[in-house]
C-alpha positions as CSV (number, residue, x, y, z in Angstrom):
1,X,17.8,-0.8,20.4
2,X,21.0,1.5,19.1
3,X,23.8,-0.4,17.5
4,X,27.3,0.9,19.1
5,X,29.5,0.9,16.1
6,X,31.1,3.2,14.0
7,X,29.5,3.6,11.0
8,X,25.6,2.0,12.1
9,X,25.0,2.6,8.0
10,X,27.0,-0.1,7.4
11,X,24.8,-2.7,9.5
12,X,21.6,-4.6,8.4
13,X,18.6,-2.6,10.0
14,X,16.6,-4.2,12.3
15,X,14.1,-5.3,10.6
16,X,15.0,-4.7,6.6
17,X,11.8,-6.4,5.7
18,X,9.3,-3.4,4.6
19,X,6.8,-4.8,2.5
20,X,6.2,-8.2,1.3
21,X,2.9,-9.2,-0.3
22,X,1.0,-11.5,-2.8
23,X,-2.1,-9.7,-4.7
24,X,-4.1,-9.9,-7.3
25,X,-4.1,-5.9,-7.8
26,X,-2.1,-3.9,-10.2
27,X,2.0,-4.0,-8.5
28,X,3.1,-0.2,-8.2
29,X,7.1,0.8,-8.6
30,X,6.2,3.7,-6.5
31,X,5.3,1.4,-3.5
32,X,8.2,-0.4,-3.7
33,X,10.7,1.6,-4.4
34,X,9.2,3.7,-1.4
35,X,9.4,1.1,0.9
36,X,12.9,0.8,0.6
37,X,13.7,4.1,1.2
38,X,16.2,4.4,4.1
39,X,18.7,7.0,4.7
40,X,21.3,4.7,5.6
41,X,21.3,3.4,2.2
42,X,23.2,4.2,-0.3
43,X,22.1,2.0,-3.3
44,X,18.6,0.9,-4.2
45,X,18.5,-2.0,-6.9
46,X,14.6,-3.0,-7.5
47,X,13.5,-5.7,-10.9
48,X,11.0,-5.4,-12.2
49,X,9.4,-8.8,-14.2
50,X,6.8,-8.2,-16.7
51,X,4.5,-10.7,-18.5
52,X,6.3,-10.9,-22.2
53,X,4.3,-11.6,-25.2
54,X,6.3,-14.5,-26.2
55,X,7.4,-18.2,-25.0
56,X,9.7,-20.2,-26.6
57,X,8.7,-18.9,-30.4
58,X,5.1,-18.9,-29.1
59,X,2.7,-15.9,-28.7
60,X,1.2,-15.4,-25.5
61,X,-2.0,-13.9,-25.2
62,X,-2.0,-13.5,-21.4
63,X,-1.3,-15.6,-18.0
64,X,-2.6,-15.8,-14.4
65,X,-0.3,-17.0,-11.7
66,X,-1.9,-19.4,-8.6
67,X,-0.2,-19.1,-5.2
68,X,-0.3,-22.1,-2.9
69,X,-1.6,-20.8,0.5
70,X,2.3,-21.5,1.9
71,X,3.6,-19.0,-0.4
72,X,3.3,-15.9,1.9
73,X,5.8,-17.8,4.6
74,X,7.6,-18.6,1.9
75,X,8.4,-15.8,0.5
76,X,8.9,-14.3,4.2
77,X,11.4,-16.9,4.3
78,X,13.3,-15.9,0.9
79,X,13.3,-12.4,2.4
80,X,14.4,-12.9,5.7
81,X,17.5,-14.9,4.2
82,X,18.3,-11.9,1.9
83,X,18.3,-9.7,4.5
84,X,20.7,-12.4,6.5
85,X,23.1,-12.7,3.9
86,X,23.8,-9.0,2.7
87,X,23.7,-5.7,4.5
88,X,20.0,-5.3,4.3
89,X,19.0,-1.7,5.1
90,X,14.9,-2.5,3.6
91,X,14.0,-4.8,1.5
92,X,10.2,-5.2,-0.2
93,X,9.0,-7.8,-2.7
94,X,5.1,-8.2,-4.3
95,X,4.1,-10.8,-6.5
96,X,0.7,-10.6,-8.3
97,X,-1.5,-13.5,-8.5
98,X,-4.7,-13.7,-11.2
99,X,-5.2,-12.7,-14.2
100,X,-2.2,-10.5,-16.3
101,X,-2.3,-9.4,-19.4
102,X,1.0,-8.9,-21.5
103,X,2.9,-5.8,-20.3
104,X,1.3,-6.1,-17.0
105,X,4.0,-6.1,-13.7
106,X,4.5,-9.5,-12.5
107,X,6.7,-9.5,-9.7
108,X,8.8,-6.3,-8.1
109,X,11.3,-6.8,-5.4
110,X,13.6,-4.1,-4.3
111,X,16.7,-3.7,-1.8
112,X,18.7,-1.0,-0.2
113,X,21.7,-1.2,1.0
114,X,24.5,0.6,2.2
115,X,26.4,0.3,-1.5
116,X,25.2,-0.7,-4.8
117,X,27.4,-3.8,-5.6
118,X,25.5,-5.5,-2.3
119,X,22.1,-3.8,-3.5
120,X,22.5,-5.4,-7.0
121,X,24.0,-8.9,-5.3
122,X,21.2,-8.9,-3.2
123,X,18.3,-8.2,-5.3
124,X,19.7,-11.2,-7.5
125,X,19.7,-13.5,-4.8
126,X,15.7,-12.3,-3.5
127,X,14.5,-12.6,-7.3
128,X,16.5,-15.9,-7.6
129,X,15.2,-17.5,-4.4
130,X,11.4,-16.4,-4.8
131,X,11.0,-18.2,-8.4
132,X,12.9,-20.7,-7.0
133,X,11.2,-21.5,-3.8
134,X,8.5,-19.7,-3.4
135,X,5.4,-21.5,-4.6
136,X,3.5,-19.7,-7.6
137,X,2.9,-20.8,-10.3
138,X,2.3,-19.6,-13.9
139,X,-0.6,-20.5,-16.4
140,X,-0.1,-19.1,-19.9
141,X,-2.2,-18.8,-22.5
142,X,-1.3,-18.5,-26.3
143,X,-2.5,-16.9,-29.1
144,X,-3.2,-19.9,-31.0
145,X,-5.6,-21.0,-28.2
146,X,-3.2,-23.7,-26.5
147,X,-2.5,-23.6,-22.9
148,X,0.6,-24.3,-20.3
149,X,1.1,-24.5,-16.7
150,X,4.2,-23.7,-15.4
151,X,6.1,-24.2,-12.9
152,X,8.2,-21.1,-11.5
């Protein structure tokens, strides 16, 4: 269906949601940020979260993140109110689950839209909302041998 309007860049697409997954393979940039490509849009903000080797003073070893089986709605959810609230031209987000070691890529989310202060607004708001609400939690490990869950 065409959108009558004068400048149709300026609308939400759609459907802005491209990708949207929870895996416990490697997350690729290149996948994301490909997803998001649209032609329409003319900023592209994408974070990137990374397991650090540190938590509060202590060092971590590694991690692995648990997903309850709701998370995939939810994080369909977190999306689809992104894409609601800003002028969503694509949006993707993956979140790995299992076993990371430090330096591995966590989380990626991405957005395009028609101009970067939205794009960078809206990226916030997705990364915000999915460690907010989406349930996944995070099990560190440090070096000293002691454990932690967390809750995201």
């Amino acid at each position: 269906m065409a959108h009558t309007h004068d400048h149709p860049g300026e609308l939400a697409a759609d459907d802005p949601i491209r990708l949207l997954a929870i895996r416990e393979t490697p997350l690729s940039l290149d996948e994301v940020f490909a997803a998001v490509g649209d032609d329409a849009a003319g900023g592209t903000a994408l974070f990137v979260g990374t397991v650090r080797d540190h938590d509060g003073g202590t060092d971590v070893s590694g991690l692995g993140y648990s997903a309850h089986p709701s998370a995939e709605a939810e994080l369909r959810r977190v999306a689809e109110k992104t894409a609601a609230d800003f002028p969503v031209r694509a949006l993707a987000a993956v979140h790995r689950v299992g076993e990371l070691a430090v330096g591995d890529l966590a989380v990626v989310v991405a957005v395009s839209c028609p101009h970067r202060a939205e794009a960078f607004e809206a990226c916030r708001r997705l990364i915000d909302d999915l460690k907010r609400e989406v349930p996944i939690w995070k099990h560190q490990k440090f070096a000293d041998g002691t454990e932690e869950w967390v809750g995201m």
